[in-house]
C-alpha positions in Angstrom: 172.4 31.6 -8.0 169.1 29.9 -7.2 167.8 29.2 -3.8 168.8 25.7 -2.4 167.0 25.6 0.5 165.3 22.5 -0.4 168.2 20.6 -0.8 170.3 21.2 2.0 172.5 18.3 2.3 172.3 17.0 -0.5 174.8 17.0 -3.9 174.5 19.3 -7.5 175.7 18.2 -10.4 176.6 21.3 -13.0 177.0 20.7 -16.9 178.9 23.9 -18.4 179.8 24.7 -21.9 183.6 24.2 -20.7 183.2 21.8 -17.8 181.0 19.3 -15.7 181.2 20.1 -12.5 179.9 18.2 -9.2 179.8 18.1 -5.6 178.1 19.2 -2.2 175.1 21.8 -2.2 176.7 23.5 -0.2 179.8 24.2 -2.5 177.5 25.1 -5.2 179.1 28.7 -5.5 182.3 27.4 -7.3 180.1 26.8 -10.2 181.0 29.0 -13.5 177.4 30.3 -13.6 178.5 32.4 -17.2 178.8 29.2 -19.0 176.5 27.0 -16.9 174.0 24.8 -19.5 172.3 22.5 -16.6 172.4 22.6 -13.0 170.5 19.5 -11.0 170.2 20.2 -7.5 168.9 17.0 -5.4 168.5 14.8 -2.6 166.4 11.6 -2.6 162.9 14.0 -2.3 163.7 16.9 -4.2 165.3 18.4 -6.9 165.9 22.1 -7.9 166.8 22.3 -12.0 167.9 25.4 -13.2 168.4 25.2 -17.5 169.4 28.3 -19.5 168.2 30.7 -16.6 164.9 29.0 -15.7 164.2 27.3 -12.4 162.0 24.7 -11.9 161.3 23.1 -8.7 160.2 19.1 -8.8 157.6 20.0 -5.8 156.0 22.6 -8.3 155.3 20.3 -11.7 152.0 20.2 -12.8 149.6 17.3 -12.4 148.6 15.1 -13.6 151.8 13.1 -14.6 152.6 9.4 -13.1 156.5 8.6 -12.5 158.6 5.7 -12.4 161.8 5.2 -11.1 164.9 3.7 -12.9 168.5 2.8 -12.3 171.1 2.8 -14.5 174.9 2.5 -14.1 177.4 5.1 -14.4 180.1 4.5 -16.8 183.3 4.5 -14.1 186.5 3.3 -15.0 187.0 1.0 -12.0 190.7 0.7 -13.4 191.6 4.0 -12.8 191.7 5.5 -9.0 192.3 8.9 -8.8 194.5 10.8 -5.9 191.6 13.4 -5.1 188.9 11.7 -2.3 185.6 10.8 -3.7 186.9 11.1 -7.4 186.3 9.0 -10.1 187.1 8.6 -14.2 184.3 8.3 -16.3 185.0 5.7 -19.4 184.2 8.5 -21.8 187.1 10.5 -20.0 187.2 13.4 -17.4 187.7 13.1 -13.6 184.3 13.5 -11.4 183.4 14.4 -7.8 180.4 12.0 -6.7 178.9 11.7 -3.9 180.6 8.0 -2.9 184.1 7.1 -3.8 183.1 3.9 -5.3 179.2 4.9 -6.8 178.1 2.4 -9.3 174.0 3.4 -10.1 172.0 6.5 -10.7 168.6 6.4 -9.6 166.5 8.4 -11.8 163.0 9.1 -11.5 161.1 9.6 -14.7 158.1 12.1 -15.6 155.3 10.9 -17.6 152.3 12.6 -19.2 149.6 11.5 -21.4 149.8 13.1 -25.1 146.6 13.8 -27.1 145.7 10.3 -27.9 146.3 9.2 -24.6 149.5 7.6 -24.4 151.8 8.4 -22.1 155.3 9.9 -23.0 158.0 11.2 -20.5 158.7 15.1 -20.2 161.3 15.6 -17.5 163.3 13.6 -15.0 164.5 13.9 -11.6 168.0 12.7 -10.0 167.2 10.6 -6.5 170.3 9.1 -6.1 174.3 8.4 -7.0 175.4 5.7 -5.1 177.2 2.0 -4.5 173.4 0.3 -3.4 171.0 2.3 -5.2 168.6 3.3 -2.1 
């Protein structure tokens, strides 16, 4: 488990070797932690990553970096509805839990850092937001 704190309130999104699992922080124990790849813990100011065993805490990268956010949407199949509350059908198949029944964007926020001659390439990126308006 890792300590989410941070991100009380807010929504995880879990990518396994068998499944892609989503939902409230706070229901973050059904996750199959033996075959979990990525986990993304977030609300809109903070994120808690855990990948292969390592933690890393979006309050604790080291400077200097610039950011920029981004939205982009989320391949839903709007022709599908699903039974479950807040479900929805990706186009590339499989049923998801999101935060809003009817989410169209991810906000993403985008890590930069300057390389050895200076230019600037992007080393990690942070989840904001899932959502219909994109806040």
């Amino acid at each position: 488990m890792i300590d989410t704190s941070k991100v009380q309130g807010g929504w995880y999104i879990a990518m396994g070797a068998r499944e892609f699992h989503s939902g409230p922080v706070d229901e973050i124990g059904l996750v199959d932690w033996d075959n979990l790849l990525e986990l993304r813990a977030f609300t809109p100011t903070h994120e808690i990553k855990w990948v292969c065993g390592q933690v890393r805490d979006s309050a604790d990268i080291p400077q200097p970096y610039i950011t920029r956010e981004e939205e982009h949407y989320l391949d839903i199949d709007t022709s599908k509805h699903s039974a479950k509350p807040g479900h929805v059908f990706a186009i590339g198949g499989g049923e998801y839990r999101l935060p809003e029944p009817t989410p169209e964007k991810i906000k993403i926020q985008v890590y930069y850092r300057a390389d050895e001659k200076g230019f600037y390439q992007p080393f990690d990126f942070r989840i904001v937001h899932i959502g219909k308006e994109v806040q």
